[in-house]
VMD Tcl script that builds the backbone (N, CA, C; Angstrom):
set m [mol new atoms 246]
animate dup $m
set s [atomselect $m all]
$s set {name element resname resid chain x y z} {
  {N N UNK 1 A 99.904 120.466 91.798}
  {CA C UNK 1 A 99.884 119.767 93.072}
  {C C UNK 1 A 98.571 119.002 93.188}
  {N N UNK 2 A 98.468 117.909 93.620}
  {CA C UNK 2 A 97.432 116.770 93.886}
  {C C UNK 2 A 97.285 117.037 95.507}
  {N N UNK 3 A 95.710 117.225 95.876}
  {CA C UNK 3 A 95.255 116.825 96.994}
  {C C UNK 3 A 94.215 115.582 97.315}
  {N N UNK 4 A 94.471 115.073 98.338}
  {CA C UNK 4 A 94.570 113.859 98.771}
  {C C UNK 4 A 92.649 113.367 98.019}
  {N N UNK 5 A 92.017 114.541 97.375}
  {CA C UNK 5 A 90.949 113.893 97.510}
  {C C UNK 5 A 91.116 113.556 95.589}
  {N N UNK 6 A 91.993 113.961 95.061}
  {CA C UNK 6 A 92.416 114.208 94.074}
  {C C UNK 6 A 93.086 112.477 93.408}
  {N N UNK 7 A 94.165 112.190 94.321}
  {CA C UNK 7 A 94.474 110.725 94.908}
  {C C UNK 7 A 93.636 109.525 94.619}
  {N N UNK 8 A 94.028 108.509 93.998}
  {CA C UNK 8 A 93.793 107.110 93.852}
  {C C UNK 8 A 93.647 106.733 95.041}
  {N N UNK 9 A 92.730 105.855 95.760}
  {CA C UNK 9 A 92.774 104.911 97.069}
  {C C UNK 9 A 93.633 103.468 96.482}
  {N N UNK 10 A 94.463 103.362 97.511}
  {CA C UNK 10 A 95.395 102.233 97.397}
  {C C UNK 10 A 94.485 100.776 97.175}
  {N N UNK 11 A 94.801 99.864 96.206}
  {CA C UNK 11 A 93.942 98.961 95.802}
  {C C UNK 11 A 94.571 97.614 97.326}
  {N N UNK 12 A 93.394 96.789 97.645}
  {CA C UNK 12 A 94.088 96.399 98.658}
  {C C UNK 12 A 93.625 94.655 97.775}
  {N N UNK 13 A 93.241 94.577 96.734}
  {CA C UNK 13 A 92.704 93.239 96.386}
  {C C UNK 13 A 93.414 92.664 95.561}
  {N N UNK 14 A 94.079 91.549 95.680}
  {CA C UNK 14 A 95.064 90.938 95.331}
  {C C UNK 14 A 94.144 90.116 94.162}
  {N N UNK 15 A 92.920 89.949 93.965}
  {CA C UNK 15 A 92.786 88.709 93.670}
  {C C UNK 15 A 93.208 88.550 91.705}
  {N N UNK 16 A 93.467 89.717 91.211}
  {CA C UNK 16 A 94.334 89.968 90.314}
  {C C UNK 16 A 95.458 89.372 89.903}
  {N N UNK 17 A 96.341 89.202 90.861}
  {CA C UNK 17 A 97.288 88.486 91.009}
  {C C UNK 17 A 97.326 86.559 90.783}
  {N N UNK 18 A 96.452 86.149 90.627}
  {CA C UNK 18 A 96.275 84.684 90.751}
  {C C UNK 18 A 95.221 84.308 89.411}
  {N N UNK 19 A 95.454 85.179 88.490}
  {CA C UNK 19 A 95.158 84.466 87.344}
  {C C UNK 19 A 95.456 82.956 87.253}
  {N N UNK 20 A 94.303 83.138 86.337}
  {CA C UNK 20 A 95.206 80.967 86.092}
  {C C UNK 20 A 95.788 80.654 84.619}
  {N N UNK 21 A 96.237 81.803 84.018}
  {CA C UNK 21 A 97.310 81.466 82.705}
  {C C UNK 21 A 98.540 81.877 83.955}
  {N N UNK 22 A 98.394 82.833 84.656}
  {CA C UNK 22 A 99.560 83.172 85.567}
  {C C UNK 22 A 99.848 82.000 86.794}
  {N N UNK 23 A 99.127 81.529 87.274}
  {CA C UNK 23 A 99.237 80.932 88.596}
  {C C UNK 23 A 99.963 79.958 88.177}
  {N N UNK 24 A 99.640 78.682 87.043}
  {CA C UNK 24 A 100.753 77.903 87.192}
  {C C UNK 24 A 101.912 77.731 87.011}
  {N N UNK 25 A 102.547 79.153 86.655}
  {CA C UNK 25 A 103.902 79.724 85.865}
  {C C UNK 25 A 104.546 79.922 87.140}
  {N N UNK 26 A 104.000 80.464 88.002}
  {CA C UNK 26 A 105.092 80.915 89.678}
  {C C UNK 26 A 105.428 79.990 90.383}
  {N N UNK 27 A 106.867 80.228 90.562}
  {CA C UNK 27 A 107.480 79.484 91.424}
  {C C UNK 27 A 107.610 80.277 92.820}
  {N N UNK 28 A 107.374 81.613 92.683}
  {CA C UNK 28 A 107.272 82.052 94.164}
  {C C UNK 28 A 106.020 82.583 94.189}
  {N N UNK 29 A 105.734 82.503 95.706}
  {CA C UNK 29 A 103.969 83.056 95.972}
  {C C UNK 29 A 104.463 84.132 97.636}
  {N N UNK 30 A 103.925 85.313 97.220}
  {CA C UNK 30 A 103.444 85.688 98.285}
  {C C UNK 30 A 102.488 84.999 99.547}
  {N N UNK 31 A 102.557 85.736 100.701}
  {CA C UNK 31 A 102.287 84.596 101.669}
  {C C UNK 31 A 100.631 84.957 101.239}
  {N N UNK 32 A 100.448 85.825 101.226}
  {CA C UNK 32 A 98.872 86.372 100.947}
  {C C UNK 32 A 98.434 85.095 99.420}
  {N N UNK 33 A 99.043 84.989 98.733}
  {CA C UNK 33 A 98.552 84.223 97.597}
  {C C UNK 33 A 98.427 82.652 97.870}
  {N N UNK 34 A 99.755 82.281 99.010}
  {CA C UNK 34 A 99.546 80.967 99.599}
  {C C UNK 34 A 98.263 80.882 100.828}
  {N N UNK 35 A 97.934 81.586 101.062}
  {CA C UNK 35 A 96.833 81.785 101.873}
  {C C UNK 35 A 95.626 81.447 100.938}
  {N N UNK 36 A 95.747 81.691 100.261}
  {CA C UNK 36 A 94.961 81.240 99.360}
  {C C UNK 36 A 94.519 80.215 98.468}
  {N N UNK 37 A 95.454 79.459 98.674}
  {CA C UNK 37 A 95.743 78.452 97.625}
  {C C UNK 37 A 95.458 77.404 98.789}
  {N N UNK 38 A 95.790 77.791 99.972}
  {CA C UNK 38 A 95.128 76.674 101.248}
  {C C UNK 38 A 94.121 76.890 101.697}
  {N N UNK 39 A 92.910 77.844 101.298}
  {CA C UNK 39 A 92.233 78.143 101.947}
  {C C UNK 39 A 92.214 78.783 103.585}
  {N N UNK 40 A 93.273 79.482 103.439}
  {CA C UNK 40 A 93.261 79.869 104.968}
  {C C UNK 40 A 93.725 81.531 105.310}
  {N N UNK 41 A 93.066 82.078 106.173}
  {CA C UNK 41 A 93.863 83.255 106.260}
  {C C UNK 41 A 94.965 83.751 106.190}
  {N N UNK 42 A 95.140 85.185 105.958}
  {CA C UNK 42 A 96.725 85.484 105.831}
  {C C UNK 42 A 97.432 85.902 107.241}
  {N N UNK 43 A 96.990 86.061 108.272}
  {CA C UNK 43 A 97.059 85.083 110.062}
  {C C UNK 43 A 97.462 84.034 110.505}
  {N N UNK 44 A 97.016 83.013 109.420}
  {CA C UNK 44 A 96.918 81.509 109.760}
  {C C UNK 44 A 98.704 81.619 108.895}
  {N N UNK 45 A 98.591 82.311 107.589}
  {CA C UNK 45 A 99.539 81.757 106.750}
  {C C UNK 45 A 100.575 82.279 107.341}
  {N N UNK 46 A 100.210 83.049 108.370}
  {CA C UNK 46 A 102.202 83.847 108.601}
  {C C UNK 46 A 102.200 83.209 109.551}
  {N N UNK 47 A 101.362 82.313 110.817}
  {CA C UNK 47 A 101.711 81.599 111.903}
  {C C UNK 47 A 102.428 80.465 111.255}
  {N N UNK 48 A 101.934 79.640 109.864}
  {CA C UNK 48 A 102.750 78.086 109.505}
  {C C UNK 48 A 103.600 79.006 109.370}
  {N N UNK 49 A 104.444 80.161 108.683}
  {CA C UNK 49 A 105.159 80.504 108.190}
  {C C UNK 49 A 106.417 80.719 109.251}
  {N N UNK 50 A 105.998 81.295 110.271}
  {CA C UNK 50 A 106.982 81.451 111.382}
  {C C UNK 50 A 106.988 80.406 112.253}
  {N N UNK 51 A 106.035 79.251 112.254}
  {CA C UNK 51 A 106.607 78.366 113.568}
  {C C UNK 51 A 107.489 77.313 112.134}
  {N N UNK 52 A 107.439 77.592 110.858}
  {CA C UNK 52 A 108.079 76.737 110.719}
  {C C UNK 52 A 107.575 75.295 109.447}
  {N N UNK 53 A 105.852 75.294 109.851}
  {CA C UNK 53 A 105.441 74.259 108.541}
  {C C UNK 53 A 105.773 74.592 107.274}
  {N N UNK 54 A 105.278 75.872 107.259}
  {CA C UNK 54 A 105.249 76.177 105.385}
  {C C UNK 54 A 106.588 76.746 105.321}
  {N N UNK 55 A 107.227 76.320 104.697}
  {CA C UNK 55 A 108.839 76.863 103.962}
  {C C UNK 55 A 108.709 78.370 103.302}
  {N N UNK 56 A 109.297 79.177 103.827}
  {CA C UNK 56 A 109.564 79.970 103.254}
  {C C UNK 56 A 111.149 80.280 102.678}
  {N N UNK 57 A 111.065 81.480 101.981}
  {CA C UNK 57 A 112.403 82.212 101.521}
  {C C UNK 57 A 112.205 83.580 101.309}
  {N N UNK 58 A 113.435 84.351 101.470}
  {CA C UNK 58 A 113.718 85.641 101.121}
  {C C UNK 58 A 114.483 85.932 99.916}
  {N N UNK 59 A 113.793 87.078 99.542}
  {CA C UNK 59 A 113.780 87.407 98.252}
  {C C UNK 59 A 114.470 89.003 98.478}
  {N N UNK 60 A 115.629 89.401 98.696}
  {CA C UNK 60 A 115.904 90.692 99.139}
  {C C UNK 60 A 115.032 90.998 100.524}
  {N N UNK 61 A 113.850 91.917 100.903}
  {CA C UNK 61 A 113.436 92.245 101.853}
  {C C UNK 61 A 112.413 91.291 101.843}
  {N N UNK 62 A 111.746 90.458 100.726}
  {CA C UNK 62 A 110.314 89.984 100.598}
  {C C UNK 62 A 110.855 88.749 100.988}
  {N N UNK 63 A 109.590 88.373 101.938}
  {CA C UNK 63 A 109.070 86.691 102.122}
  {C C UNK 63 A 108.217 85.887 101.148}
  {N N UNK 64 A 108.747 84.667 100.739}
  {CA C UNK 64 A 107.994 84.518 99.608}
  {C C UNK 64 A 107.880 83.238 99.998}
  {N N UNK 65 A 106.740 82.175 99.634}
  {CA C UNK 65 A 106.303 81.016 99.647}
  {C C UNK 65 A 106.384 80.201 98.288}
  {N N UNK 66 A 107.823 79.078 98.180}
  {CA C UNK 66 A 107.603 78.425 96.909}
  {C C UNK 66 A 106.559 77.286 96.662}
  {N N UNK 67 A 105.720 77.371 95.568}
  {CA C UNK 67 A 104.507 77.097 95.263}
  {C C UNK 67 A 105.006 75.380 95.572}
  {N N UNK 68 A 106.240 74.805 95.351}
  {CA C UNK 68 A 105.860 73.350 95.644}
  {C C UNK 68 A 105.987 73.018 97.116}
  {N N UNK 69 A 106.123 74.249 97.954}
  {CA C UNK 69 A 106.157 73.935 99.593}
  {C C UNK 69 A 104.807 73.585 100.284}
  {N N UNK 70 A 103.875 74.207 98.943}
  {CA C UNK 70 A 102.623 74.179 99.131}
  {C C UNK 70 A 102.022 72.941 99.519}
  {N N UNK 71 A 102.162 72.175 98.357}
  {CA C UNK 71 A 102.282 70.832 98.278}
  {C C UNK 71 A 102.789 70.014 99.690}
  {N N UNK 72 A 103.832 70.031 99.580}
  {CA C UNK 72 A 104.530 69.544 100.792}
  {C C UNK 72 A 103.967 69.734 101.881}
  {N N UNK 73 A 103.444 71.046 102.220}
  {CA C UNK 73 A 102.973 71.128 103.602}
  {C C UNK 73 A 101.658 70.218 103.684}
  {N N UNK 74 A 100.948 70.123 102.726}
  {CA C UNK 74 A 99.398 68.989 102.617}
  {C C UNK 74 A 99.686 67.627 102.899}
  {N N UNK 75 A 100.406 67.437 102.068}
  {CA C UNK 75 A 101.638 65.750 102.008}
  {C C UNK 75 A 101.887 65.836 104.053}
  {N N UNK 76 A 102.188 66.599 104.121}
  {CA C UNK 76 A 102.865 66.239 105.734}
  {C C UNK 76 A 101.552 66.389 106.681}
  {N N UNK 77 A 100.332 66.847 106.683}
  {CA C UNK 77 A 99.188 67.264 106.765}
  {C C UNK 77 A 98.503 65.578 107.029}
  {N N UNK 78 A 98.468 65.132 105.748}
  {CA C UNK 78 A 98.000 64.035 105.380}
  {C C UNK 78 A 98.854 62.587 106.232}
  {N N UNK 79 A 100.336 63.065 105.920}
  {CA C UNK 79 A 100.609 61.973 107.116}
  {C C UNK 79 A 100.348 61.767 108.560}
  {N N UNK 80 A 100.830 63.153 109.066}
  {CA C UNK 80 A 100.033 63.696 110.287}
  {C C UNK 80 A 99.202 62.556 110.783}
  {N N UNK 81 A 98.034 62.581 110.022}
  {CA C UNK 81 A 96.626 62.068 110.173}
  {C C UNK 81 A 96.434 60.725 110.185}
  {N N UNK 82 A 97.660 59.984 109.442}
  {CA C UNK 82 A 97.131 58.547 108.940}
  {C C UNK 82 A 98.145 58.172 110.137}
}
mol reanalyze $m
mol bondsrecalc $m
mol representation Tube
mol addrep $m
């Protein structure tokens, strides 16, 4: 039997995940990884996400952000402005 002090602490750092032999291979991104890729919190990334800018999809239970929505949302960003 394992007690809790015995126990791994849950790793909470993604930044593993965003290699760059890996990063340009995904077509889906966690919202936490698109948060990243815009420079913006993962707060900021679930507000575009639910009012609607950044495109998402479901993946069984997971929300996932496709990496060329990424794009798109800057492109519309940029028109916005001009």
């Amino acid at each position: 039997m394992t007690t809790n002090a015995q126990r791994r602490p849950r790793q909470t750092d993604t930044s593993y995940l965003d290699r760059p032999d890996d990063a340009a291979a995904r077509l889906l991104l966690t919202v936490e990884q698109a948060a990243g890729r815009l420079n913006v919190g993962r707060s900021t990334a679930y507000g575009l996400v639910q009012s609607g800018q950044l495109e998402s999809v479901t993946v069984g239970r997971l929300r996932r952000i496709p990496a060329d929505a990424i794009a798109g949302f800057v492109d519309s960003l940029r028109r916005a402005r001009a």
